[in-house]
C-alpha positions in Angstrom: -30.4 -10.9 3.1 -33.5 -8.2 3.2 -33.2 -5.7 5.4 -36.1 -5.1 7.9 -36.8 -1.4 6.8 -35.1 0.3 4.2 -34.7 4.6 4.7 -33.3 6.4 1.4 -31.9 9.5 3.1 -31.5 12.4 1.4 -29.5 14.5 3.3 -27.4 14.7 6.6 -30.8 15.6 8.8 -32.5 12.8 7.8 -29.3 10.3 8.3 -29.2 11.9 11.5 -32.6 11.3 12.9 -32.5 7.6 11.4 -29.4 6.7 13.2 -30.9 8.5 16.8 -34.1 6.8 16.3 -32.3 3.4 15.9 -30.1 4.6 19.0 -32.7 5.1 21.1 -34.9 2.2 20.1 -31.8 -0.4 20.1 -32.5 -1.4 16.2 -29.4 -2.2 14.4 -28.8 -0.2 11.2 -26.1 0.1 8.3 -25.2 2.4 5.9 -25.3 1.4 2.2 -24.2 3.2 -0.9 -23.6 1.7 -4.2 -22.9 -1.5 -2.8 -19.8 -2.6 -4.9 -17.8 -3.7 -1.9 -16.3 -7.0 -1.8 -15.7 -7.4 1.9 -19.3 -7.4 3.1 -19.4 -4.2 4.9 -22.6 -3.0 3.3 -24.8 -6.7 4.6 -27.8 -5.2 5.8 -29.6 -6.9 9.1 -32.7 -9.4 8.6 -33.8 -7.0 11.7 -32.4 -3.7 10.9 -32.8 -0.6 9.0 -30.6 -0.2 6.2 -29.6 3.8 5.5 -29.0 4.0 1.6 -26.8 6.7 1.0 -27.4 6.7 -3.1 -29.7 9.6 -3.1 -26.9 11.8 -1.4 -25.1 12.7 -5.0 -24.4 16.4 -4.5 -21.1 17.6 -5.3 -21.6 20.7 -3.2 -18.3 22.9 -4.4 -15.1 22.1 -6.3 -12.2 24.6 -5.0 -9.1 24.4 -7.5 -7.3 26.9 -6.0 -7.7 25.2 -2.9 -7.4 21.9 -4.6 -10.5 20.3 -2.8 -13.8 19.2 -3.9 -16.8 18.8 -0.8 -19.1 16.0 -1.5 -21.8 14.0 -0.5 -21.3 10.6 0.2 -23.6 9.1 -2.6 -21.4 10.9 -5.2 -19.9 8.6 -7.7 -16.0 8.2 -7.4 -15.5 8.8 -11.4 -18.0 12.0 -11.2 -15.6 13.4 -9.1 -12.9 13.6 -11.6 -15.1 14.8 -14.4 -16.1 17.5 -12.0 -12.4 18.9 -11.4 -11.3 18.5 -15.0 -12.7 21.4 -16.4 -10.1 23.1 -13.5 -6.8 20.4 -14.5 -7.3 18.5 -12.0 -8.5 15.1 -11.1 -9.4 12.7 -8.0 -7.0 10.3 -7.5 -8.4 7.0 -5.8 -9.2 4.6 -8.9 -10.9 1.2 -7.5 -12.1 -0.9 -10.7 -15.3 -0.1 -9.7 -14.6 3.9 -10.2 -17.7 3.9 -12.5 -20.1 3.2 -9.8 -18.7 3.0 -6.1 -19.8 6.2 -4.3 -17.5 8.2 -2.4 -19.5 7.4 1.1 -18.7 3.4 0.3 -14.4 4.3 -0.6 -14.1 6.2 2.7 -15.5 3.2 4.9 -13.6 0.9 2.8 -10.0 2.9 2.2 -10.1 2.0 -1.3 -7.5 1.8 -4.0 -7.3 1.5 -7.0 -4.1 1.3 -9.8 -2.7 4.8 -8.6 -2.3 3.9 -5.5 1.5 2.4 -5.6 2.2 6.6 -6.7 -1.0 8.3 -4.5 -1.9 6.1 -1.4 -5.1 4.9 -0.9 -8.2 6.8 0.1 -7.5 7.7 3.3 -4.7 10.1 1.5 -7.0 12.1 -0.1 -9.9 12.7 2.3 -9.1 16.4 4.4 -12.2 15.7 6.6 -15.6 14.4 6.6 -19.1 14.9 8.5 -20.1 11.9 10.5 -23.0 10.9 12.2 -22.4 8.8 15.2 -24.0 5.5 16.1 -25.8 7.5 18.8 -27.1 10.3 16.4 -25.0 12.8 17.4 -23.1 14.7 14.2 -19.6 15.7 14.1 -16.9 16.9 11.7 -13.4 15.3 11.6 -10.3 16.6 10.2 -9.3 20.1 9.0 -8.5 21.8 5.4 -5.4 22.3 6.8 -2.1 19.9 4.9 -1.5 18.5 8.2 -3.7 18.2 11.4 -2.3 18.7 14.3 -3.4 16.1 17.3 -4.8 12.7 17.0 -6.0 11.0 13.6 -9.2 10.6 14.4 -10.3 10.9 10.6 -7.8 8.2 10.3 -9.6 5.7 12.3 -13.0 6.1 11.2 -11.2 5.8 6.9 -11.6 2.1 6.5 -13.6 1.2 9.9 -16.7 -0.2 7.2 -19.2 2.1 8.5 -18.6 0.4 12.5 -17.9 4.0 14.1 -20.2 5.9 12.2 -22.2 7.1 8.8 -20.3 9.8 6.6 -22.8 12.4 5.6 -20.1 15.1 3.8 -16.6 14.2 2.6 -13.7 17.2 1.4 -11.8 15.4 -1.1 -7.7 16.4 -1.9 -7.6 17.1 -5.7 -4.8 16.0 -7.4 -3.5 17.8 -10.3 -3.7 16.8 -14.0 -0.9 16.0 -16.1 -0.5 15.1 -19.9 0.8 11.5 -19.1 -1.8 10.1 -16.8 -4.3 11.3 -20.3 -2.2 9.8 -22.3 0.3 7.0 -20.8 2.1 7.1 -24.2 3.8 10.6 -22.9 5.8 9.0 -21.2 8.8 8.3 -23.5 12.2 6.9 -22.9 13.5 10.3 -23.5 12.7 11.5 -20.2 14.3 9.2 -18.7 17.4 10.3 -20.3 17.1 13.9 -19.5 16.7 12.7 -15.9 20.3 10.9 -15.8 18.7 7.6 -15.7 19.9 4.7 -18.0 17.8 4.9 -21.2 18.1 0.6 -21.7 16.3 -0.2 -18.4 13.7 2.8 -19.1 13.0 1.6 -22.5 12.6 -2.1 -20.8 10.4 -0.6 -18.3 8.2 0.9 -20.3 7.7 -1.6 -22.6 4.4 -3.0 -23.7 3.0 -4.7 -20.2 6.2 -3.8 -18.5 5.5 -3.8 -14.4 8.4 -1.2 -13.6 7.4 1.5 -15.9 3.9 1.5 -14.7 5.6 2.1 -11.4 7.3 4.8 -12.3 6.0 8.2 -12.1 5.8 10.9 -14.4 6.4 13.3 -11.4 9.3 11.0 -10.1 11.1 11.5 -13.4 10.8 15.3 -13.6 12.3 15.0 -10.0 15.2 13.5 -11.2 15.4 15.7 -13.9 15.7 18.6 -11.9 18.7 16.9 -10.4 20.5 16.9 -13.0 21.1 20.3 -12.3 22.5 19.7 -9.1 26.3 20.3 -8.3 28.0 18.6 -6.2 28.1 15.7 -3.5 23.9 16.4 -3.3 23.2 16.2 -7.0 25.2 12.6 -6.8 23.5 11.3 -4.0 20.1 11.8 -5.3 21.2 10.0 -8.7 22.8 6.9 -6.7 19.2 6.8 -4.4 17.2 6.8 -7.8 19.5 4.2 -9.8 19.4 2.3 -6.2 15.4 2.6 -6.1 14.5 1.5 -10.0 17.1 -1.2 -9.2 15.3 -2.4 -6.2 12.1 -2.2 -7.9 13.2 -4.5 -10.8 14.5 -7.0 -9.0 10.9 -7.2 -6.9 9.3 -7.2 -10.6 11.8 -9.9 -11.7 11.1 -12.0 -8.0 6.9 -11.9 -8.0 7.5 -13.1 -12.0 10.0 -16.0 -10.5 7.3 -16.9 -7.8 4.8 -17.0 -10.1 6.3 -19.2 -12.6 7.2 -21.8 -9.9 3.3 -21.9 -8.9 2.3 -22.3 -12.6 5.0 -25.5 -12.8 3.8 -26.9 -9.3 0.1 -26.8 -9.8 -1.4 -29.1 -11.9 
């Protein structure tokens, strides 16, 4: 569908007098970045103005000690990583369109990605953004802070496809870097054993295409390392609530592979 006027903004100002002006004249509009989205949030209107966000690529400062990056909303998802690397740390989120999808586009879609069973989706990662409101006023959501007190607002608008308002500024959680998520092959079978796990289902697990180890984190093992330290009725109890988890989670593994090879025999 072609849009009936297309602005390219190029920073919050201009957003903000685009989306007023629309306001006040009663002309739809929608925001557009890279346009990778699947669910059809980014459709411009036959008789609208479509805001493309594209030119918006800034990454205005990267804080490691803060471990928080502040954005524009036309900032490539991967470019985010390469720009806290240098510091050990990385951004999290990974949709399979990393390469290309612009920050702007993951916040109104709450995208996901592989690391998302271990990290949570977008909204986990996003401290607070600028927004400009479908009547053109501009407001900031969400604190710095590890945990905001009153309502989630920023929750609401993370994954509302652009209905409640256009994202001008984002501040990103970093997450930091570790050897394994460089090199997957880190993580050997012998961590599992110094984490008091059984070394036969971690060496299943990890196994060339094996579902539960990609489950398992690095971070979850060192855990459970650490427990091994432990005394005690608390050092046992962690171990049974580990051995209970991996448990659960390979007989989920072994259920979705049972489901699937019942669909495969029933279709023709």
């Amino acid at each position: 569908m072609v849009p009936g006027l297309v602005v390219l903004a190029t920073d919050s100002d201009e957003v903000q007098a685009v989306v007023a002006l629309c306001h006040e004249l009663g002309v739809p509009f929608v925001a557009r970045g890279s346009g990778t989205g699947l669910s059809g949030g980014a459709l411009p209107h036959s008789e609208g103005v479509l805001v493309v966000l594209s030119q918006m690529r800034r990454i205005l400062d990267v804080d490691p000690v803060a471990q928080r990056a502040v954005v524009q909303p036309g900032v490539i998802n991967l470019d985010v990583t390469a720009a806290a690397k240098p510091h050990g740390y990385y951004y999290a989120p990974d949709p399979s369109s990393q390469q290309i999808c612009s920050i702007g586009g993951n916040v109104a879609e709450n995208s996901g990605g592989a690391h998302c069973l271990e990290y949570g989706f977008t909204t986990n990662h996003v401290l607070s953004v600028e927004l400009v409101a479908p009547d053109g006023s501009r407001t900031r959501l969400g604190t710095t802070a590890p945990d905001a007190p009153g309502y989630d607002l920023l929750g609401t608008v993370i994954g509302s496809e652009g209905t409640l308002g256009v994202v001008t500024e984002a501040t990103l959680k970093l997450t930091q870097g570790t050897a394994e998520r460089d090199d997957p092959s880190a993580l050997q079978v012998t961590a599992a054993g110094q984490a008091g796990l059984d070394p036969a289902l971690m060496a299943a697990a990890n196994s060339s295409g094996g579902v539960l180890g990609k489950m398992v984190s690095p971070q979850n093992l060192a855990i459970a390392a650490a427990a091994v330290g432990m005394t005690g009725r608390e050092g046992d109890l962690f171990r049974k609530v580990v051995g209970w988890s991996l448990g659960f989670l390979a007989l989920m593994c072994l259920l979705v592979l049972g489901q699937t090879t019942v669909l495969a025999w029933m279709l023709p």
